[in-house]
MIROVO-699498 format. One line per field, with one value per residue (C-alpha): residue in one letter; residue number from 0; z, x, y. Coordinates in Angstrom, 3 decimals. Layout:
BEGIN
resn <- c(A	...)
resi <- c(NUM	...)
w <- c(Z	...)
u <- c(X	...)
v <- c(Y	...)
END
This chain:
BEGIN
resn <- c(X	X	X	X	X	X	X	X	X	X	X	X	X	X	X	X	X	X	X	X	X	X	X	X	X	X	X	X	X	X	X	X	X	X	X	X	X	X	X	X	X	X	X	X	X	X	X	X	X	X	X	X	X	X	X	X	X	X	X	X	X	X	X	X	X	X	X	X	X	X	X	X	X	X	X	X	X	X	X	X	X	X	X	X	X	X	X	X	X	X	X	X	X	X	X	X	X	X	X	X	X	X	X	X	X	X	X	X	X	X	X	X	X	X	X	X	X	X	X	X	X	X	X	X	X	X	X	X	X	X	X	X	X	X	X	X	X	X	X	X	X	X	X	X	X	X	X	X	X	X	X	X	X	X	X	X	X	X	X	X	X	X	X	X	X	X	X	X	X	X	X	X	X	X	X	X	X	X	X	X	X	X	X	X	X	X	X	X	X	X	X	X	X	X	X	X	X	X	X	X	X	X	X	X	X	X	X	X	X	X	X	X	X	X	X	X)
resi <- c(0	1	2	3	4	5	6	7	8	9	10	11	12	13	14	15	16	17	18	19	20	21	22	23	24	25	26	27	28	29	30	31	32	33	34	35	36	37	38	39	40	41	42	43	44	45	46	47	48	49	50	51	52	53	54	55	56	57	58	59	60	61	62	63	64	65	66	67	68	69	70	71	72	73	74	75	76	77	78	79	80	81	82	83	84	85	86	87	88	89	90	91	92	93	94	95	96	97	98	99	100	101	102	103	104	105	106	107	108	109	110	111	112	113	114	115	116	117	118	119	120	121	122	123	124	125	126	127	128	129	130	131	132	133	134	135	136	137	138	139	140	141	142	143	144	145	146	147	148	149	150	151	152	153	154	155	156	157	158	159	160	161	162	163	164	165	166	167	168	169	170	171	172	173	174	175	176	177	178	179	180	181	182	183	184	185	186	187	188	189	190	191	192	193	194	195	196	197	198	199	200	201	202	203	204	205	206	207	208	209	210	211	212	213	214	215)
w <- c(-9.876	-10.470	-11.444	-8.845	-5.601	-3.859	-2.211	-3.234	-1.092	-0.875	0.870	3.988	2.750	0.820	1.736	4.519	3.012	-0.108	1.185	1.841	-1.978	-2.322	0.460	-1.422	-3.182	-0.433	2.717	4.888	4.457	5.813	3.601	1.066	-1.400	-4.912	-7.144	-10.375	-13.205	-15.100	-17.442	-20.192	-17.347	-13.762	-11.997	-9.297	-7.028	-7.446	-5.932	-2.962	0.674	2.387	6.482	8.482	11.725	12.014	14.514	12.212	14.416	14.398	9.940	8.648	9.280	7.348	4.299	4.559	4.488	0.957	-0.239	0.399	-1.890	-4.380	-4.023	-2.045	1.589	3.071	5.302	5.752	5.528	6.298	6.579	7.261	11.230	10.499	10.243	12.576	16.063	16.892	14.383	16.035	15.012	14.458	13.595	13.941	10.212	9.514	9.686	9.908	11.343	9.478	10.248	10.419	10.232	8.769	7.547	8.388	5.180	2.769	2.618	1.440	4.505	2.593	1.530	2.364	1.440	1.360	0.551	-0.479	0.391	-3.403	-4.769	-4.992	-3.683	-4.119	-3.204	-1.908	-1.454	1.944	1.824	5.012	6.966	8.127	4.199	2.144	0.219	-3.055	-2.631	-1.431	-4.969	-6.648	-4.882	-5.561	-9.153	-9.625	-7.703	-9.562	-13.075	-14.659	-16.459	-13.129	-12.750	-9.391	-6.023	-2.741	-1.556	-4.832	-5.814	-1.912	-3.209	-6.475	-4.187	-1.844	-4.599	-6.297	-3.087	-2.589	-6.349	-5.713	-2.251	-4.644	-6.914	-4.398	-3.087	-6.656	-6.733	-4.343	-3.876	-7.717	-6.917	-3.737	-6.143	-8.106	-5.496	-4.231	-1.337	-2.498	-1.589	-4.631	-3.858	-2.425	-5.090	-4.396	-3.115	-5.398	-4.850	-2.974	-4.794	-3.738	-1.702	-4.356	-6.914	-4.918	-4.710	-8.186	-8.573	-5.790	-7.491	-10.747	-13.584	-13.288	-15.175	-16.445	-13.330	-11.362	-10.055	-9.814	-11.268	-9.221)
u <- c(29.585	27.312	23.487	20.989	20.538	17.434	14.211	10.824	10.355	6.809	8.026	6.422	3.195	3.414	2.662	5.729	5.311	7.057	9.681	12.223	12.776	13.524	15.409	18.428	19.206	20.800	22.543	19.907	16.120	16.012	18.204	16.448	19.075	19.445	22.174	22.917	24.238	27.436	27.025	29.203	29.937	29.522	26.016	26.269	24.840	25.499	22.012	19.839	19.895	16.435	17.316	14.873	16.132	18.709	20.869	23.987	25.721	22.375	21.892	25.881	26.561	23.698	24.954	28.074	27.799	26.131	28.643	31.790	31.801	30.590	32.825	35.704	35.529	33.954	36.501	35.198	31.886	30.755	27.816	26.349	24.993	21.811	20.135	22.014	20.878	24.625	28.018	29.882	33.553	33.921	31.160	31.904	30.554	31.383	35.163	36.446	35.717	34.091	35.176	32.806	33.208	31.105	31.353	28.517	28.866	31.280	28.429	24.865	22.589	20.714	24.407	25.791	29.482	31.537	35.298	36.540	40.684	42.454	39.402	36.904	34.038	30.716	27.658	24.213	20.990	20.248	15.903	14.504	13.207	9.574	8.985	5.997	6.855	5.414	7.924	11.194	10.500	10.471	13.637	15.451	14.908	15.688	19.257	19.836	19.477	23.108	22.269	20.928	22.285	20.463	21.863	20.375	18.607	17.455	16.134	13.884	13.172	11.302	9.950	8.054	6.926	5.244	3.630	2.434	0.650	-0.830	-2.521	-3.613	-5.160	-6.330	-8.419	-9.433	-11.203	-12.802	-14.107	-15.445	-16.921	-18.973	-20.289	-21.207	-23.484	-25.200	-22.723	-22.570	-25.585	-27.323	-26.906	-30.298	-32.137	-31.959	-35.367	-36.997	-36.418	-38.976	-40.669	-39.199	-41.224	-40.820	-42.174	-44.985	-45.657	-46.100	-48.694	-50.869	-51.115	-51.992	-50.324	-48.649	-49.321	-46.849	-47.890	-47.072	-50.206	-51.213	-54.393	-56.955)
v <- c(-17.501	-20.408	-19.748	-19.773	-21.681	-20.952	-21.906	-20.247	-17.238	-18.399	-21.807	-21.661	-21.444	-24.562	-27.906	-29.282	-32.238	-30.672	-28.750	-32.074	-32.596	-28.919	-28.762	-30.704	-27.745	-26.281	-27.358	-25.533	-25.956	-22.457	-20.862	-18.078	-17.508	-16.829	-15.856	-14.299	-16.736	-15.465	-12.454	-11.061	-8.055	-7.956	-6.317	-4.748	-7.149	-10.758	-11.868	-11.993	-13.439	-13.657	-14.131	-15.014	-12.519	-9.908	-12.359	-12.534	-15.393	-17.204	-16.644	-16.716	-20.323	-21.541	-18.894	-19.941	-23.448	-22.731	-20.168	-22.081	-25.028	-22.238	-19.133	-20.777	-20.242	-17.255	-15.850	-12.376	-10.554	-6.658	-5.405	-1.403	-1.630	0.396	-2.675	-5.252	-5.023	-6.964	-6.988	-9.792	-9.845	-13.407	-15.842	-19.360	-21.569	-25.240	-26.024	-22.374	-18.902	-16.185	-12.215	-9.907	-6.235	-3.095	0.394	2.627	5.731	2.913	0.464	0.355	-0.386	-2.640	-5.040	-7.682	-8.278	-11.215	-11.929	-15.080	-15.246	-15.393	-15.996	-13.180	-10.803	-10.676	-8.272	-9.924	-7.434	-8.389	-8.570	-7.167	-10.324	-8.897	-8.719	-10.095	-13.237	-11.169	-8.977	-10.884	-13.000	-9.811	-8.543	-12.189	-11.985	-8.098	-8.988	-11.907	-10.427	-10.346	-7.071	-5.243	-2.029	-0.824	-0.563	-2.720	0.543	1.638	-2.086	-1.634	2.010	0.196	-2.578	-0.421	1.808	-1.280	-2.864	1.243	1.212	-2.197	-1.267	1.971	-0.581	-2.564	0.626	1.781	-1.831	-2.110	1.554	0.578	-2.806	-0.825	1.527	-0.593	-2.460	0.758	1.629	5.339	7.022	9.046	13.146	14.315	16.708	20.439	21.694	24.022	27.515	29.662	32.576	35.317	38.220	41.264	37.979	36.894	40.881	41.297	38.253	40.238	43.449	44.925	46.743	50.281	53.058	55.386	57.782	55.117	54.135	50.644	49.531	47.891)
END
């Protein structure tokens, strides 16, 4: 593999004015990708692929067209269906035809695979497209660490558990910052207890004597 190719996952909230210049990175200006450099032993993911729908025959070509002079050309990919509306079998890309196929228990629904003819295979974490640019950057750069040892579902296990703690945050802020300006209301004091009726009974009267009687 070759170290990273990929365009900030925060891209489209930049200035469009930029995004030409960073564009020559990749053959697609809509291409989110980014790979994991070589390491001294394989992870087990070799990066990250950022689509922008689950329309496989509308987000291969562009992938491919990345992949090829990179890997060798892509001649097969397989993905798990949970999260593909459509698993064409063939997917036309630039100058060949890619063949797609899946495996529903065999694959992690979160993985994309690709084979390479004589040359290789490789394992992308395929980030949900509906998800926040915070966390697709932290996805890309957890899949493209050389060392990683997590799986595609366990890295979007650890991604929704951090976006979780930070809304938690969030929260603990704010509810501290309202405090702090008077939004809680102060408990109301307790109302001072009422003598009771033996109490008030006592006042009224005079001592007893040891017969009993009360003196007047």
């Amino acid at each position: 593999m070759t170290a990273t190719i990929s365009l900030s996952p925060t891209l489209e909230a930049e200035d469009p004015s930029t995004w030409s210049a960073r564009s020559a990175q990749t053959s697609s200006s809509s291409l989110r990708l980014s790979l994991a450099p070589n390491g001294p032993a394989p992870a087990l993911l070799d990066g990250a692929w950022w689509p922008r729908s689950r329309d496989l025959e509308a987000e291969l070509p562009a992938l491919a067209a990345v992949l090829d002079p990179l890997w060798g050309r892509i001649t097969r990919v397989t993905v798990n269906p949970t999260h593909w509306p459509v698993v064409p079998r063939k997917v036309p890309v630039a100058g060949h035809v890619m063949h797609v196929g899946w495996f529903r228990a065999e694959q992690d629904p979160h993985e994309l695979m690709l084979l390479s003819y004589g040359t290789g295979r490789w394992n992308l974490l395929v980030i949900p497209p509906e998800t926040d640019p915070a966390s697709a950057a932290w996805l890309m750069a957890a899949a493209s660490d050389p060392s990683g040892t997590s799986t595609a579902s366990r890295l979007m296990e650890e991604a929704a558990a951090r976006t979780r703690a930070a809304v938690s945050e969030t929260d603990r802020a704010v509810e501290a910052v309202w405090d702090s300006e008077g939004g809680r209301p102060s408990p109301s004091p307790s109302p001072s207890p009422s003598p009771s009726r033996d109490a008030a009974a006592v006042r009224t009267t005079g001592p007893v004597t040891e017969s009993g009687d009360r003196v007047r």
